[in-house]
C-alpha positions in Angstrom: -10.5 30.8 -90.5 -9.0 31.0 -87.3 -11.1 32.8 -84.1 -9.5 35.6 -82.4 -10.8 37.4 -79.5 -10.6 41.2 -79.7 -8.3 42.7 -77.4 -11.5 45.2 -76.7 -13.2 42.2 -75.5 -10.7 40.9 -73.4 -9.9 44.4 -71.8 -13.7 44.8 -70.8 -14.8 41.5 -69.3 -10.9 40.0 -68.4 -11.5 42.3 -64.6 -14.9 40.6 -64.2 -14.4 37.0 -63.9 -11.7 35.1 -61.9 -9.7 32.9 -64.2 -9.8 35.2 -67.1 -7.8 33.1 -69.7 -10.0 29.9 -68.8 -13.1 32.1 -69.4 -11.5 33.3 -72.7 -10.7 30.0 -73.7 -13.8 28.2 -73.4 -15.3 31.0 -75.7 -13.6 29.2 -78.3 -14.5 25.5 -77.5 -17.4 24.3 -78.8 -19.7 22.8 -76.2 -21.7 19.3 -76.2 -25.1 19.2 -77.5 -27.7 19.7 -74.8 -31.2 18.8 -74.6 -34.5 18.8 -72.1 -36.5 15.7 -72.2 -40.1 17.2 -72.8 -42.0 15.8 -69.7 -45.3 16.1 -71.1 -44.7 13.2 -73.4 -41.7 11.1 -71.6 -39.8 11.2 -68.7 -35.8 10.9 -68.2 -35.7 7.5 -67.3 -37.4 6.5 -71.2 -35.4 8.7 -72.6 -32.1 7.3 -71.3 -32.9 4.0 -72.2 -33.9 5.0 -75.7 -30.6 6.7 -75.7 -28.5 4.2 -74.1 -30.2 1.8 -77.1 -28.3 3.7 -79.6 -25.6 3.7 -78.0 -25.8 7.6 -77.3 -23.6 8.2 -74.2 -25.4 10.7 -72.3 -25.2 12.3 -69.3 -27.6 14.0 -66.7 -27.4 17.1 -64.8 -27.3 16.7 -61.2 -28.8 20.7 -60.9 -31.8 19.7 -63.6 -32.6 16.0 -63.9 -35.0 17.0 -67.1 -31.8 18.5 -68.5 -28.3 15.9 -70.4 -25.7 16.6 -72.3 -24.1 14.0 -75.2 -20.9 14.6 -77.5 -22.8 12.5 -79.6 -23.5 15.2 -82.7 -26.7 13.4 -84.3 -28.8 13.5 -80.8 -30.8 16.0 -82.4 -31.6 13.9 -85.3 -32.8 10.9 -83.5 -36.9 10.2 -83.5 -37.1 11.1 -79.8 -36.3 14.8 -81.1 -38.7 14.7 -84.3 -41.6 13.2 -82.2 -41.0 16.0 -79.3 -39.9 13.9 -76.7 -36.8 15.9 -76.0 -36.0 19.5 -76.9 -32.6 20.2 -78.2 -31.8 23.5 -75.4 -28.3 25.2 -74.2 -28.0 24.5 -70.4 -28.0 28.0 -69.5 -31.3 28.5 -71.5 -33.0 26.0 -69.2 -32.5 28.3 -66.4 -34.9 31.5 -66.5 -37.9 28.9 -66.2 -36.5 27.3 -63.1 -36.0 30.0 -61.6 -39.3 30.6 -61.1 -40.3 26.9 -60.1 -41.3 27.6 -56.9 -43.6 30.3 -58.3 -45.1 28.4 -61.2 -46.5 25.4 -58.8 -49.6 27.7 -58.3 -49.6 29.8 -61.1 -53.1 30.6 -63.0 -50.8 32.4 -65.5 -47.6 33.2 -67.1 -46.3 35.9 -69.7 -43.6 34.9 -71.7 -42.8 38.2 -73.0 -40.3 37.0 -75.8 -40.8 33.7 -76.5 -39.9 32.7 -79.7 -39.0 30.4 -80.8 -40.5 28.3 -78.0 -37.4 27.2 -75.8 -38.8 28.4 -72.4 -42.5 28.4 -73.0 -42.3 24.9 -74.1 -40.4 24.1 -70.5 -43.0 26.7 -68.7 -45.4 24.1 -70.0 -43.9 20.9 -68.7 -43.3 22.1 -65.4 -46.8 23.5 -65.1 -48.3 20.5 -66.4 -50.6 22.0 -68.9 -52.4 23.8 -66.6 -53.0 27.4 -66.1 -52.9 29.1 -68.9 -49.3 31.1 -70.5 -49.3 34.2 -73.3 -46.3 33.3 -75.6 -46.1 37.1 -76.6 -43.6 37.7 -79.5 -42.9 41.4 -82.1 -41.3 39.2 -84.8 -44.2 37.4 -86.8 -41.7 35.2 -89.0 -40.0 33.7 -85.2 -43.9 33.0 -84.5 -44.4 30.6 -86.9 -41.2 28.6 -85.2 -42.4 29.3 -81.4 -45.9 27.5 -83.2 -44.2 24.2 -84.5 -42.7 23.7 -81.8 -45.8 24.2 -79.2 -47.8 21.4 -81.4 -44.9 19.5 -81.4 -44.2 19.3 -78.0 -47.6 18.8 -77.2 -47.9 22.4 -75.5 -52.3 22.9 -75.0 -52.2 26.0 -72.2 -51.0 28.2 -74.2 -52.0 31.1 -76.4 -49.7 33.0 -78.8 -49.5 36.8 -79.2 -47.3 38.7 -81.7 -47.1 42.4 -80.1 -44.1 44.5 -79.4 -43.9 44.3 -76.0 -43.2 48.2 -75.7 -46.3 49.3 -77.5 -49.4 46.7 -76.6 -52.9 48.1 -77.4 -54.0 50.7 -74.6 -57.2 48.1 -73.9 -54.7 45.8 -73.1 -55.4 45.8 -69.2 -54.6 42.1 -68.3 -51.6 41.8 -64.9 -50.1 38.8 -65.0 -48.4 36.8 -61.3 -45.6 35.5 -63.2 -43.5 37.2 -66.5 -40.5 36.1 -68.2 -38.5 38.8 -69.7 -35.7 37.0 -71.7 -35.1 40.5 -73.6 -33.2 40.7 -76.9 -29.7 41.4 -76.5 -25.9 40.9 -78.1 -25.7 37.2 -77.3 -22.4 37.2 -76.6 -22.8 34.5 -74.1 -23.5 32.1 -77.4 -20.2 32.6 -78.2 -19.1 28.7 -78.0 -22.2 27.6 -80.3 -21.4 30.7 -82.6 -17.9 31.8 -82.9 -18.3 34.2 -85.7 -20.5 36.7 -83.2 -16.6 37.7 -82.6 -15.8 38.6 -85.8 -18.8 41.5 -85.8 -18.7 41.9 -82.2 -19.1 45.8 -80.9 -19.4 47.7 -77.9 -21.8 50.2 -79.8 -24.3 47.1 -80.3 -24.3 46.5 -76.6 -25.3 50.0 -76.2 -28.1 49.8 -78.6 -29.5 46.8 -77.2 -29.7 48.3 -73.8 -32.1 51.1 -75.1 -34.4 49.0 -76.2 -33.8 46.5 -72.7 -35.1 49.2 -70.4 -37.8 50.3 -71.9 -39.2 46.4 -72.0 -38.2 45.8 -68.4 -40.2 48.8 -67.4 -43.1 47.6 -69.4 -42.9 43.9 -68.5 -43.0 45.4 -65.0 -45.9 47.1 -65.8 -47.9 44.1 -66.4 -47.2 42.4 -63.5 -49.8 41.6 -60.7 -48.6 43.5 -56.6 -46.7 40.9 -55.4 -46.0 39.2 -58.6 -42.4 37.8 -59.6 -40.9 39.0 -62.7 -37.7 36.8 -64.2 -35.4 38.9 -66.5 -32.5 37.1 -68.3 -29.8 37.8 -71.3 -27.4 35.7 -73.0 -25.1 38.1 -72.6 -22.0 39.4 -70.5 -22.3 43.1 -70.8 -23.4 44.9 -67.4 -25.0 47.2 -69.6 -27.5 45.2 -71.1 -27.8 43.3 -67.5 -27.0 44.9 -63.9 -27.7 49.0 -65.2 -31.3 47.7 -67.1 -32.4 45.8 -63.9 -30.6 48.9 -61.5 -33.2 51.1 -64.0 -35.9 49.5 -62.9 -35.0 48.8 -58.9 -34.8 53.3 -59.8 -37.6 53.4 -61.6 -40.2 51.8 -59.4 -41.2 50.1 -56.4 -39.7 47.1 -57.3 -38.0 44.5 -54.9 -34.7 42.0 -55.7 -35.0 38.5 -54.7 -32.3 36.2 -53.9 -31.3 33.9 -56.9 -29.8 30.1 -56.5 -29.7 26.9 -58.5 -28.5 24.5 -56.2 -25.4 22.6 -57.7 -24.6 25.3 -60.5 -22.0 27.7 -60.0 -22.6 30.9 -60.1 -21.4 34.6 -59.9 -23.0 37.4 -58.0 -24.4 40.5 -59.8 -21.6 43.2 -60.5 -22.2 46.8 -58.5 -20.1 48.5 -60.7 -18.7 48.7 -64.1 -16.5 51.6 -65.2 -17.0 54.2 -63.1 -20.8 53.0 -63.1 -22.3 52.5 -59.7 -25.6 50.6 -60.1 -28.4 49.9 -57.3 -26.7 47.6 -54.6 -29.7 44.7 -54.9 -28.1 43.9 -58.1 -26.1 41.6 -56.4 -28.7 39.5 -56.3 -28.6 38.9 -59.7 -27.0 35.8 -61.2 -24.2 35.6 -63.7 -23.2 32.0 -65.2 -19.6 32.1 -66.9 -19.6 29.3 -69.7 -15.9 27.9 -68.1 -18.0 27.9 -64.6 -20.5 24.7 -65.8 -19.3 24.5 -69.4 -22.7 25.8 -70.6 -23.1 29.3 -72.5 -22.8 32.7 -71.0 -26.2 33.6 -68.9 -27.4 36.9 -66.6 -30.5 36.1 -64.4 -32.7 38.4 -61.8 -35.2 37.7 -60.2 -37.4 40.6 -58.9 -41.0 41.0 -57.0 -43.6 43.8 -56.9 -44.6 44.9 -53.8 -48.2 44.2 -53.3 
């Protein structure tokens, strides 16, 4: 069956990105696999000569050296993936963690706020070394038991697993944490290229929905953080509504403070100010959109924001 873009789609996001057809177009190339080498138990060098053994053409990225990409389809089926020595991640997933690399050098603790099934918290554990200590908070108990494979398997021992909805943890629950990842649940629309059929159900009123549900977590997540703590908030997803107006809600809302964003040799776009006679708070621009024809990744929406102490 043959992939079209709805004209709706293309009407809303074609003013938002320069290049519009080339964006549109990569939404229906499939990209190459991607994975993370799992430093806790290799490091890129092994892992490119075990690759370069099979004859797996791989290649790093100069922005991530953990991070390569193959056109090789059976990567993922190789014994360096079944024994945890890579993890088989989108390159745009990669990015809320280092984001907050600077932040994480010193951490004592981290919430990952939705964490199944164990992409980021697996990679919060590499770069932390195993030390200080990370919440892998999830609501849905069946993605737990995913987000728990794949913590023994990758060796993961500083972390502790939580199912709550984030929205409605116990009132004894009094714990403020330095550093939180909020990678809320939204349309996905940036997985696109590894999913083409999201296009075939694809709806503004879903976008809506999810936004709802994306403020109220943001406002909690916020909550929970420490004074002068840094809170990461990232969607796979192009909609302003479910990025820019949910982080302008908050910037609203409470005392909170945008940080610059940058991933030295990725391209990326600033945060939009205003969508559809929309005006949102002007620190959004802060914010970091990555456009999948920009790095030839998946479609990704970062902020990074601080409490005031």
């Amino acid at each position: 069956m043959e992939i079209q873009i709805p004209q709706k789609f293309r009407d809303r996001y074609g003013p938002l990105v320069e290049n519009p057809e080339e964006f549109f177009s990569s939404l229906l190339s499939r990209s190459p696999k991607s994975f993370r080498v799992n430093t806790l138990k290799s490091s890129p060098k092994e892992v490119k000569e075990r690759m370069e053994s099979y004859g797996f053409p791989i290649k790093q990225m100069e922005w991530y050296p953990d991070a390569f990409v193959s056109e090789n389809p059976y990567v993922g089926s190789t014994l360096e993936h079944f024994m945890g020595y890579i993890y088989m991640q989108e390159l745009a997933s990669m990015l809320p963690p280092l984001i907050l690399k600077p932040e994480l050098i010193k951490a004592e603790s981290v919430l990952d706020a939705c964490a199944a099934p164990g992409s980021k918290t697996t990679q919060l554990a590499a770069m932390m070394q195993n030390r200080g200590v990370i919440i892998a908070n999830d609501s849905d108990y069946g993605r737990i038991k995913a987000l728990k494979f794949n913590l023994e398997k990758c060796g993961v021992l500083n972390t502790i697993v939580t199912n709550f909805d984030l929205r409605f943890l116990p009132k004894n629950f009094s714990m403020q944490f330095p550093l939180i990842l909020l990678d809320a649940p939204c349309s996905s629309e940036g997985t696109i290229r590894k999913n083409p059929l999201l296009l075939s159900r694809w709806s503004e009123g879903d976008i809506l929905s999810r936004a709802g549900l994306q403020r109220k977590l943001i406002l909690k997540a916020y909550e929970l953080l420490s004074p002068g703590g840094t809170l990461v908030y990232s969607t796979c997803t192009f909609a302003p509504e479910e990025n820019e107006s949910v982080v302008s809600h908050l910037l609203e809302s409470a005392d909170a403070k945008a940080q610059e964003a940058n991933i030295p040799g990725l391209k990326c776009s600033k945060g939009i100010e205003e969508f559809r006679g929309m005006k949102y708070h002007s620190d959004v621009r802060k914010s970091l959109r990555v456009w999948p024809h920009h790095n030839g990744t998946e479609g990704f929406f970062l902020a990074k924001i601080r409490k005031r102490p």
